[in-house]
Structure formats: structure tokens, C-alpha cells
C-alpha positions in Angstrom: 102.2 41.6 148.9 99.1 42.5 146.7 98.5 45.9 147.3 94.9 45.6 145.6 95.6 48.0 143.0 95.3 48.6 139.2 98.1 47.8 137.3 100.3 50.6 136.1 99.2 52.5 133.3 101.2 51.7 129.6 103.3 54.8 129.2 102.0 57.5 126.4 103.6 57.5 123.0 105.7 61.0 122.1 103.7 63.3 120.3 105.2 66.7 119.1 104.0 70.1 120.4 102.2 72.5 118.4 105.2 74.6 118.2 107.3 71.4 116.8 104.7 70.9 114.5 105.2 74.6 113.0 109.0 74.1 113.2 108.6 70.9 111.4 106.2 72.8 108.8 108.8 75.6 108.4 111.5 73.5 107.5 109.4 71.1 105.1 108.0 74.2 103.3 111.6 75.2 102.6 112.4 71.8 101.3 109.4 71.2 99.3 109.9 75.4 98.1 113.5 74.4 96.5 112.6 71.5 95.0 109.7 73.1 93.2 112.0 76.0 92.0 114.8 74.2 90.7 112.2 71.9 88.7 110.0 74.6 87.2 113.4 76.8 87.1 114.5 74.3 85.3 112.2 73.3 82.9 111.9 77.2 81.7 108.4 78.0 83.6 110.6 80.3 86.0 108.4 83.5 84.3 105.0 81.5 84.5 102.5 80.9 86.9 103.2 77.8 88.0 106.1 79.6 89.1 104.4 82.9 91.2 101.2 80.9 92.8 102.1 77.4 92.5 104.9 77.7 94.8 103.3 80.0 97.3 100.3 77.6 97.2 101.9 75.2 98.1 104.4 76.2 100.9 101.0 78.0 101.9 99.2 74.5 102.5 102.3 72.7 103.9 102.4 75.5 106.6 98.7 76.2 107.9 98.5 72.0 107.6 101.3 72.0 110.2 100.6 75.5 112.0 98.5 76.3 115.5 95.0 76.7 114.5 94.8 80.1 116.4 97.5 81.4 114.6 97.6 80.3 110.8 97.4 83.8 109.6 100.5 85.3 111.4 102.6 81.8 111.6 101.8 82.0 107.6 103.2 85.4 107.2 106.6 84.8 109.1 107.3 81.8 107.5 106.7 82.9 103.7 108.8 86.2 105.0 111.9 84.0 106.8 111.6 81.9 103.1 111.6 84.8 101.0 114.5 86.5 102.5 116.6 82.9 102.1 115.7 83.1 98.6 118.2 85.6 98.3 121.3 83.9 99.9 119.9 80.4 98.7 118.3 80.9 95.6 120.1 83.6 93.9 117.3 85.4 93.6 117.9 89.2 93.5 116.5 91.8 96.3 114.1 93.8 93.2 113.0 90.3 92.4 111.6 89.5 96.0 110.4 92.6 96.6 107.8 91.9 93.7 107.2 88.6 94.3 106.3 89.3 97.9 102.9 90.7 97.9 101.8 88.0 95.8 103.4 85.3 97.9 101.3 87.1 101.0 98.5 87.7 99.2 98.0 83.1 98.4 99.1 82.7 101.9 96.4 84.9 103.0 93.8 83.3 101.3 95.4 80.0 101.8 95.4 79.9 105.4 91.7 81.9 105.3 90.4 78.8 103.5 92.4 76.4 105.9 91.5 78.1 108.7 87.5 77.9 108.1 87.6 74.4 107.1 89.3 73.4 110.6 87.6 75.8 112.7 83.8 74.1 111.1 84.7 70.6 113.1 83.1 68.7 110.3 85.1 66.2 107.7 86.1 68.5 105.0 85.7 65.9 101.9 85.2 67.3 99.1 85.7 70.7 100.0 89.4 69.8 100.4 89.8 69.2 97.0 88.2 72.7 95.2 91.8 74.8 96.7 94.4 73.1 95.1 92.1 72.8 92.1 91.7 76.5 91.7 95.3 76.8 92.1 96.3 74.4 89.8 94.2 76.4 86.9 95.7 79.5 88.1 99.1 78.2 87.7 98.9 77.0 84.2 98.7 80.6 83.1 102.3 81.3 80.8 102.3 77.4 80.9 99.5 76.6 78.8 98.8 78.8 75.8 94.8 78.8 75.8 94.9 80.1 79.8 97.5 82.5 78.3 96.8 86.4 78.3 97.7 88.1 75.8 101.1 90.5 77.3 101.4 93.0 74.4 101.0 96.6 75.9 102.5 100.2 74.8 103.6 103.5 77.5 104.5 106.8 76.7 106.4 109.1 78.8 106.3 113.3 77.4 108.4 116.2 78.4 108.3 119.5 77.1 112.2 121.1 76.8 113.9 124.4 76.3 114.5 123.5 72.6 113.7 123.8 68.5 112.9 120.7 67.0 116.3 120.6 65.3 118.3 120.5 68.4 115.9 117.7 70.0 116.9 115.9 66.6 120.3 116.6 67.4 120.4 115.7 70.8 118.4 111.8 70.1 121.6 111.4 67.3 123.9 111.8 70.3 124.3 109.0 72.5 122.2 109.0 75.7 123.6 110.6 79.2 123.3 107.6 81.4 126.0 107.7 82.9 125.3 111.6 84.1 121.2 110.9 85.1 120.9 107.7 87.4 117.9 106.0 88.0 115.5 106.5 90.4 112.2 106.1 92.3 111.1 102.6 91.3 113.7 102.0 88.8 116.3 102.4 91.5 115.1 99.7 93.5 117.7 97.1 91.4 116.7 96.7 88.2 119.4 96.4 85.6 121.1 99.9 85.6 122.1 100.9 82.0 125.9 101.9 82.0 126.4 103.9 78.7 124.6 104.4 74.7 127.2 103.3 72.2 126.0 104.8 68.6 124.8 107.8 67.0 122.7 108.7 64.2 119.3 108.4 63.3 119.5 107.5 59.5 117.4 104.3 59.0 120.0 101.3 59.8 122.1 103.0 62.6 122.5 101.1 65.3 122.1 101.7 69.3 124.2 99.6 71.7 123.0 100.1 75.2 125.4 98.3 78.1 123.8 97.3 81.2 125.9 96.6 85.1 125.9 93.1 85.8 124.8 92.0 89.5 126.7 92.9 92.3 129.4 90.3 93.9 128.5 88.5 96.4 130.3 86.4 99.6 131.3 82.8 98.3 129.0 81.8 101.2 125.9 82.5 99.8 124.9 82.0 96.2 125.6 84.5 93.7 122.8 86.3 91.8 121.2 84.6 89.3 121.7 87.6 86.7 125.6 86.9 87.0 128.2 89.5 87.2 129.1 90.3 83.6 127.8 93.2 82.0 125.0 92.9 79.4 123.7 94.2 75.7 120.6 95.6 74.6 121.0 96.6 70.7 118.6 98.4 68.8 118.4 99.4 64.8 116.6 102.4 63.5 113.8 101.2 61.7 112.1 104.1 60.5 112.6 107.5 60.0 110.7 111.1 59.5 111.0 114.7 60.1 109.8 114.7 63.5 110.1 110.9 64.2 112.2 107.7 64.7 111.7 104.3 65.3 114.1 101.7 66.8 113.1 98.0 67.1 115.0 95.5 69.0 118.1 93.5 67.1 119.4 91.4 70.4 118.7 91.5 74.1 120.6 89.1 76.5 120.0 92.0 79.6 118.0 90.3 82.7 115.2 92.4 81.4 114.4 89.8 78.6 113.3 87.1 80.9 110.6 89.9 82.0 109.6 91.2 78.7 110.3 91.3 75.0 110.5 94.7 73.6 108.9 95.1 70.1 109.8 98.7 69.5 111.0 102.2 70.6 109.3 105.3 69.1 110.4 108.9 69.8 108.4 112.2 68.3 108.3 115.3 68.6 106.5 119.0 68.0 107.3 122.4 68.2 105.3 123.8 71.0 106.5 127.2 70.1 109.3 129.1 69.0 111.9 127.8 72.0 110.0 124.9 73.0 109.9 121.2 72.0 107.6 118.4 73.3 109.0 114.7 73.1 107.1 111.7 73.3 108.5 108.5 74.0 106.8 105.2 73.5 107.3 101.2 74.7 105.9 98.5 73.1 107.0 95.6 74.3 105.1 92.1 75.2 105.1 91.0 79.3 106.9 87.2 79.7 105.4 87.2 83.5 102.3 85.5 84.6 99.4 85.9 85.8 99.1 88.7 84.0 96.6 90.4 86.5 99.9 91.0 88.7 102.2 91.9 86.8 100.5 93.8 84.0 100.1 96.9 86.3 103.7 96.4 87.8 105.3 96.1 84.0 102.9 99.0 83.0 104.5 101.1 85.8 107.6 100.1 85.7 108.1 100.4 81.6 106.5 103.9 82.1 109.0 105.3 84.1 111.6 104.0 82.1 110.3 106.0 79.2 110.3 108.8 81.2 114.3 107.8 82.6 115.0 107.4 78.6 113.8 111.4 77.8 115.7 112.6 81.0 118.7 111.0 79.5 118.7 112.6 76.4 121.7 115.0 76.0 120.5 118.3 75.3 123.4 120.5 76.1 124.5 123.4 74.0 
């Protein structure tokens, strides 16, 4: 019997939630993340820019693309946080390596998902306005790839202490080898950077040579991958270039530490004056050229982080009776 009424409605198609869609986001931006750094890893851009705000750029777009309009900000943040911390088990990457990537992978996901955010929350078509983000990031990455958008990394720190000593003893104690094994690092320096194990060598006559043996990374479960640094122990050797009274200069003869893929030292000066009759000032100087990128980041972190390990190197200089 004809009841008279409309025919049945078609049945709606499946569409995902909001929260799928962020799922769905989350686990694309991982994908899309280890592709990218096994490519640029492996075409040796690993220290470039391409490397510290492409990627982040990218997983930044994939995720406030997918994520709840009301919410790009904070879904951003927890999903570049939950990647970060699988670069560790995933990547290799080491805990001191994440911790200084992180701000900067914030800081584009900020901005990213700011950008984002305004263009959706407008309601009109975004044309060309779509376009000018990824093209700002794309010259921003090709700092460290291309040599014109290049800073120049050559910078120089100096670290002083005044000691209980006569100039001859401080010339003494510098022949000796250094005391790292006795003073462990600390403050930044003791956040996992390569820990120097012992100073094989003595003398400062122009040609003597300075081995310095670093710890290689800790061992990890078979689970997860292993550091990127590997396990075995590493070399930093230095020749005594120079030499006066009150001064010596060492420049670099080999470095295959992890510290090389940071910078490349280009020398290692020590002075120092009588300040009076039982006291000695030291000065310790860095030179060394900065392999990251951009340099706007990680000039000041190098700069700090050199710095201190002037000051480390003075602290570790044996002058016991």
C-alpha cells in the first residue's frame, strides 16, 4: 500500500571526525618527518637549514592542514613534542640534540599554525596568499645549502681565570696533560655533549702534540635505534703551532669527535700575565667556524656553548704542587 510518502533518503557517505582528521595528520607528519630526514641526512644537509626549518615547516603545515581550527596552536605543540621525543628511539638522534632543536621546531610551528590559523579563520579563498609561507621557508632553508644565503660561521670566545700561581708554574701546569678525568663537565656542557675522557701529550715546544679522547654514546636497548654518534670512543688531536714566553697556540691536526659535524675548530690560544707576585691570569681562546644553520639560532647557542668550554678547558688545567 502507498503510504504517500517521500522516498527514503540515500544514506550519507563516511566522513572522519575532527579528531580522526588530527590522528590522521599526526601520523602523516611522522611519515612525511622520516622521509625528509633520511633524504637530507643523507645527502649531507643534516647541519643545514633545510634540515632545522624545512622539516618543522613542513610537519607544521601537514598538521594545522589536518588539525581542529580552534585548536591549531596546542594540537601543533603536542604533536611536534610526541615527534620530537620519537626522534630519539627512531631516529637516533641524541637527548642534547633535541633539546636544541626543540625551541626552534616550536618556534616554525608557532608561526606556522598563526599563519594557518588566520587564513582559515578570514572565510575567504586564500589564493595567493597560500603560496608566500612555504616560499619564505623555502629561502630560509637554503641557508648552509646554498653558499650565497650562507652566513659566514667564523667566531672566537675567551674564557679567564685568575689562579694562585707564578707564570712559570701556569707554564708548567699547560705542559702537563689536562685533569679531565678529576673536573667533569657541567652546567650546559653536562647536558650530553661529548664528554672528553683524558689529554694524551705533554709539552709545549712548537710540534708537540695533544690527543684528547672523547666517550662514545651510551648503549642503548636493541629495540630502539642506537645513537647516531655510535659507541666507540673518539679523537680530537691538536699540534702546537706557536710558541712564546707567555703564550701557546694549538691548531687542529684531526677531529672525528661528534663535535665536528657542529663546528670546525681553527685554533686554541692560551696566555697568560703575572698579576702579581703569587698570582697568574689565563686566558683561553676558541676560534672555530659554526657548520649549523640558520646561523641566527645557533650562533648564540655555539657562542655559549664554546664559551663555557673555554672556561671547562682552564678548570682542567692541572695546577697542583
Amino acid at each position: 500500500m502507498d503510504d504517500g510518502g517521500a522516498p527514503p533518503a540515500a544514506p550519507r557517505g563516511y566522513r572522519p571526525s575532527r579528531a580522526q582528521w588530527s590522528l590522521a595528520g599526526v601520523i602523516l607528519a611522522f611519515v612525511v618527518g622520516v622521509v625528509l630526514f633520511k633524504v637530507i641526512k643523507g645527502f649531507g644537509l643534516g647541519q643545514s637549514a633545510a634540515f632545522y626549518i624545512g622539516i618543522p615547516t613542513v610537519l607544521a603545515l601537514i598538521l594545522t592542514l589536518t588539525a581542529n581550527p580552534d585548536r591549531l596552536i596546542s594540537m601543533t605543540l603536542k604533536a611536534i613534542t610526541i615527534l620530537l621525543l620519537l626522534a630519539i628511539p627512531v631516529a637516533g638522534e641524541g637527548f642534547v640534540c633535541v633539546i636544541i632543536a626543540a625551541p626552534l621546531f616550536y618556534a616554525v610551528g608557532i608561526i606556522v599554525a598563526l599563519i594557518v590559523g588566520a587564513v582559515r579563520k578570514s572565510g575567504r579563498p586564500p589564493g595567493a596568499r597560500i603560496v608566500v609561507l612555504p616560499a619564505v621557508a623555502l629561502v630560509l632553508s637554503l641557508e648552509g645549502v646554498v653558499p650565497a644565503l650562507t652566513l659566514p660561521g667564523d667566531s672566537t670566545v675567551t674564557a679567564t681565570r685568575t689562579v694562585s700561581a707564578t707564570p712559570d708554574q701556569v707554564a708548567a701546569a699547560l705542559a702537563r696533560p689536562l685533569r679531565f678525568g678529576d673536573v667533569k663537565p657541567s652546567g650546559v656542557l653536562g647536558l650530553g655533549f661529548p664528554q672528553p675522557l683524558m689529554d694524551h701529550g705533554s709539552g709545549l715546544a712548537v710540534g708537540d702534540r695533544r690527543v684528547v679522547m672523547f666517550a662514545g654514546a651510551h648503549h642503548r636497548p636493541g629495540f630502539i635505534a642506537q645513537h647516531h654518534w655510535g659507541e666507540a670512543q673518539s679523537v680530537l688531536e691538536f699540534q702546537i703551532a706557536a710558541r712564546t714566553p707567555d703564550s701557546v697556540q694549538l691548531v687542529p691536526v684531526s677531529d672525528d669527535t661528534p663535535l665536528a659535524t657542529w663546528l670546525t675548530w681553527r685554533s686554541s690560544d692560551v696566555s697568560w700575565r703575572a698579576v702579581d707576585a703569587e698570582h697568574t691570569e689565563i686566558t683561553w681562546s676558541l676560534s672555530y667556524t659554526r657548520r649549523l644553520a640558520p646561523a641566527w639560532y645557533f650562533g648564540p647557542i655555539e657562542h655559549v656553548v664554546t664559551q663555557r668550554a673555554a672556561g671547562y678547558l682552564l678548570d682542567a688545567v692541572d695546577l697542583r704542587p
